[in-house]
C-alpha positions in Angstrom: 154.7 116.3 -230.5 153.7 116.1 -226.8 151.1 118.4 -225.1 151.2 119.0 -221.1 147.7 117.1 -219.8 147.0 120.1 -217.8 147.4 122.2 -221.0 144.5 120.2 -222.5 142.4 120.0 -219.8 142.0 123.8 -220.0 139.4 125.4 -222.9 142.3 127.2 -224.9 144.2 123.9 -224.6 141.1 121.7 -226.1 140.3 124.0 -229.0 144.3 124.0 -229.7 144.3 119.9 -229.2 140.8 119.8 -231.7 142.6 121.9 -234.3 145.7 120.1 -234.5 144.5 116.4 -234.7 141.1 117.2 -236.7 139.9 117.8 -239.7 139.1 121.3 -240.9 135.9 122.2 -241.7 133.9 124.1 -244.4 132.5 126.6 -241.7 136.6 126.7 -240.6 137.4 127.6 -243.7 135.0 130.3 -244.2 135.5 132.4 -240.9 139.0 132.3 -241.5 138.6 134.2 -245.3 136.0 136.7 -244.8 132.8 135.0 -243.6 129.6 134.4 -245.3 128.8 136.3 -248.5 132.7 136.5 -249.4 134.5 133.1 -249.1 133.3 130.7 -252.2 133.9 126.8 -251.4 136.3 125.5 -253.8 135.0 122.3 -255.2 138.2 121.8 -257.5 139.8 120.2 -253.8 137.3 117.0 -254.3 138.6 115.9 -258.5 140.5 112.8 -258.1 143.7 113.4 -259.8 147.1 111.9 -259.7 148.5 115.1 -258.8 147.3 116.7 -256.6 148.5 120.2 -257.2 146.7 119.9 -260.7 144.0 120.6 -258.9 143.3 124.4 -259.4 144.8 124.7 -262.8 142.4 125.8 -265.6 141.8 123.0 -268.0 142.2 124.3 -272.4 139.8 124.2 -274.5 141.7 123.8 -277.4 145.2 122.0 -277.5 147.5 121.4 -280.5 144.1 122.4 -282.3 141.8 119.1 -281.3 139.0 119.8 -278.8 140.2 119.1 -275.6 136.7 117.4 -274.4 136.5 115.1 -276.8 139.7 113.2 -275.5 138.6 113.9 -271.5 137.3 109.6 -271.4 140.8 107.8 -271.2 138.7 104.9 -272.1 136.8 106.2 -275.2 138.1 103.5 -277.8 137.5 100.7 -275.3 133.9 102.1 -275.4 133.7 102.4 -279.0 135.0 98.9 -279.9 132.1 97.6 -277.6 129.9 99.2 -278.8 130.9 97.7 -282.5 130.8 94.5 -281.1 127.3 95.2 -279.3 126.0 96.4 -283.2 127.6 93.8 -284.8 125.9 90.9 -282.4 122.1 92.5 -282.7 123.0 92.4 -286.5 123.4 88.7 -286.4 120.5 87.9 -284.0 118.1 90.0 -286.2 119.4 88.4 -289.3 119.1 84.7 -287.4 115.4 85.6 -286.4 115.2 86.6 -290.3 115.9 83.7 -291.4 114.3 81.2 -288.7 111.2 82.8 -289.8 111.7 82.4 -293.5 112.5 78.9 -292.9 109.4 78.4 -290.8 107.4 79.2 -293.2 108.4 77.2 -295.5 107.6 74.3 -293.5 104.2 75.3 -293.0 101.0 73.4 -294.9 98.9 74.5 -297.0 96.3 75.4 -294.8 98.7 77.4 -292.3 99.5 79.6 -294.9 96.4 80.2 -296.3 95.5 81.0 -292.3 98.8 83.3 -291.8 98.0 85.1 -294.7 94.2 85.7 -293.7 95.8 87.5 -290.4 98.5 89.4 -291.8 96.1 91.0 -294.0 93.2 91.3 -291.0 96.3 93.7 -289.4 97.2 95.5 -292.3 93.4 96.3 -293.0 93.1 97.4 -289.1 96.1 99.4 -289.6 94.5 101.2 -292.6 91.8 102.0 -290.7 92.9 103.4 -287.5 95.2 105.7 -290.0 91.7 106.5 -292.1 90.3 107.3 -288.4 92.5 109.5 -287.4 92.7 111.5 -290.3 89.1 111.5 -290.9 87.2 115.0 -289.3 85.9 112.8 -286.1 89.4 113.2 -284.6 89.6 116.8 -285.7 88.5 119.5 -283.3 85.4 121.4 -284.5 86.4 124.7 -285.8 84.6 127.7 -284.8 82.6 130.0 -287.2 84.5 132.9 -285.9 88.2 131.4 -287.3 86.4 130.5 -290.4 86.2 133.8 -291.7 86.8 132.8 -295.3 83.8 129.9 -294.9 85.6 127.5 -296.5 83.8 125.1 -293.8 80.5 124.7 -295.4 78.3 121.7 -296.2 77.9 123.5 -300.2 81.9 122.9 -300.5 81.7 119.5 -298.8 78.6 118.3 -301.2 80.7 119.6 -304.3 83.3 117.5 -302.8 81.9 114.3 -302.4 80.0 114.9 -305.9 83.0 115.3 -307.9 84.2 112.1 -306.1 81.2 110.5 -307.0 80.0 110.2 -303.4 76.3 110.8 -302.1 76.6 113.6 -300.1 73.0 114.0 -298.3 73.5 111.9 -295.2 77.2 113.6 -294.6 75.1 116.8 -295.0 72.0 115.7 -293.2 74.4 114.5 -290.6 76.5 117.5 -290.0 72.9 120.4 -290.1 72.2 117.9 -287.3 75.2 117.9 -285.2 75.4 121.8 -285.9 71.9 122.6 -284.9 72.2 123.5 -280.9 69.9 123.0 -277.8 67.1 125.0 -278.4 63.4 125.9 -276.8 61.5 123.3 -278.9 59.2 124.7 -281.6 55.9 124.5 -280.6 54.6 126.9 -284.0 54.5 125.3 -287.7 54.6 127.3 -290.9 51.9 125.1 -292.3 49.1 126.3 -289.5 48.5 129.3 -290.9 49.1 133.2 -290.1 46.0 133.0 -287.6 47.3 130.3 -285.3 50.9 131.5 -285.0 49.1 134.9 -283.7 46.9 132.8 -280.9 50.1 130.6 -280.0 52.1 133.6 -280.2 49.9 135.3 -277.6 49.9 132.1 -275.3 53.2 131.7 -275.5 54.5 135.6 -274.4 51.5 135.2 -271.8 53.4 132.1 -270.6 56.7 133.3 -270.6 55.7 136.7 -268.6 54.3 134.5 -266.1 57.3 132.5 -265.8 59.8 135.4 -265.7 61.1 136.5 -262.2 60.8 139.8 -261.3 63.2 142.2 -260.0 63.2 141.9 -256.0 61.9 145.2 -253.9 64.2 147.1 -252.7 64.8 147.4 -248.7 64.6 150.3 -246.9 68.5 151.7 -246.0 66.4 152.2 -242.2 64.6 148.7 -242.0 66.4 146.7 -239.1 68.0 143.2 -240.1 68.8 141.0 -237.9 72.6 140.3 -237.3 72.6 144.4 -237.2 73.0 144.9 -233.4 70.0 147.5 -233.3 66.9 147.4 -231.3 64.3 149.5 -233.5 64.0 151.5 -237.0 64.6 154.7 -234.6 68.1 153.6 -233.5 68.9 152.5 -237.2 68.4 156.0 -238.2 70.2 157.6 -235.2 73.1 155.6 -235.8 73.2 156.7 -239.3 73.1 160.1 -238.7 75.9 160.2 -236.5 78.1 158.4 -239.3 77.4 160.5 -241.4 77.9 163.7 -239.1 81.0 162.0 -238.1 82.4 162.3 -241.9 81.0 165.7 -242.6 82.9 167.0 -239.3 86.4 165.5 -240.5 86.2 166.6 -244.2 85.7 169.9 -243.6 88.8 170.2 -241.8 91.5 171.7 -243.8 95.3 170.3 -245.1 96.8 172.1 -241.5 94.4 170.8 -239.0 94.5 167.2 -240.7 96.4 165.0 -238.0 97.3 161.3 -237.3 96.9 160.4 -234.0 99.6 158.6 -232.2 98.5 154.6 -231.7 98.9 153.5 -228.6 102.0 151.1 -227.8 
């Protein structure tokens, strides 16, 4: 096909040229079938096939009654014979390594036995104990008395517990009136002082605590001046209050007709 020159040089004659030697593109595409919002890209164009007009079809589901997804990998039973293989050689080395060690051992002395044995049972005993650990209740959240309605979280059950186990049960009782005892105000009173003293250390003690109390803060005036306000005197203050409040009273008495927005300016 041969184009004039001057017919190229022109605009019409360009976008004619650009069409006909290159590619078309996506946006093309789109203008030409009903612009954004109604053409949908097609990405069925990009499968590599080796026909290309199989391109649109719709692929089955089901054909000749086999799913037709499990047969999409052409090279499925390539893939599963490796796989085989793959097994079938870590089989081997595992039962090689089996054996090496089986073999080393029986090579070992006396006394290199005696030692192996001494650390395979130091890691079986650590074992056990991380696995007492964290089953034990220091790994276990504390559960609060309010989801323990049924209080079956008391140290009475626990000591019955540990007695029918055979287990001395004061220090884990001790241990846990302890841990459940909170931060308090220490306890200055004793029982054992007597009636008399707990009334004169009572005494001292709300005389102490009244003087250590804060009380509530006066109120300020609504007419005292604070800085930052923008007024000069209490007189002002209570000027400007009044017309606020006469500003209000003027505007609500007006009724639903005279109500009006005024226009804001542009």
């Amino acid at each position: 096909m041969l184009l004039c020159p001057s017919l190229v040089t022109t605009e019409i004659g360009l976008l004619a040229f650009l069409r006909l030697f290159l590619k078309k593109l996506e946006r093309d595409l789109e203008n030409e079938n009903g612009g954004a919002g109604v053409y949908s890209a097609s990405l069925k164009k990009h499968y590599l096939l080796a026909n290309d007009e199989w391109k649109e079809d719709i692929p089955p589901g089901i054909l000749d009654g086999h799913n037709v997804a499990d047969f999409l990998d052409p090279d499925i039973l390539e893939r599963c014979e490796e796989l085989e293989r793959e097994e079938g050689l870590r089989l081997e080395e595992e039962a090689a390594q089996d054996a090496f060690m089986i073999d080393g051992h029986d090579e070992l002395t006396e006394e290199q036995r005696e030692i192996l044995g001494k650390i395979r049972k130091k890691k079986a005993m650590l074992i056990q104990e991380h696995r007492m650990k964290k089953s034990t209740a220091e790994s276990r959240p504390i559960v609060p008395r309010k989801h323990d309605k049924d209080r079956k979280f008391t140290t009475k059950r626990l000591g019955r517990q540990l007695t029918s186990m055979g287990v001395d049960h004061t220090a884990a009782v001790n241990r846990l009136r302890n841990q459940s005892r909170g931060r308090k105000r220490e306890r200055s009173l004793s029982r054992a002082d007597g009636d008399d003293a707990m009334d004169v250390d009572g005494q001292h003690s709300d005389k102490k605590l009244r003087t250590m109390s804060r009380s509530r803060s006066k109120s300020r005036p609504i007419e005292e001046v604070v800085p930052g306000d923008g007024l000069r005197d209490t007189a002002q203050k209570k000027k400007a209050i009044k017309k606020s409040r006469d500003s209000v009273k003027n505007r609500n008495k007006e009724v639903a007709v005279e109500r009006r927005t005024a226009s804001s300016p542009p």
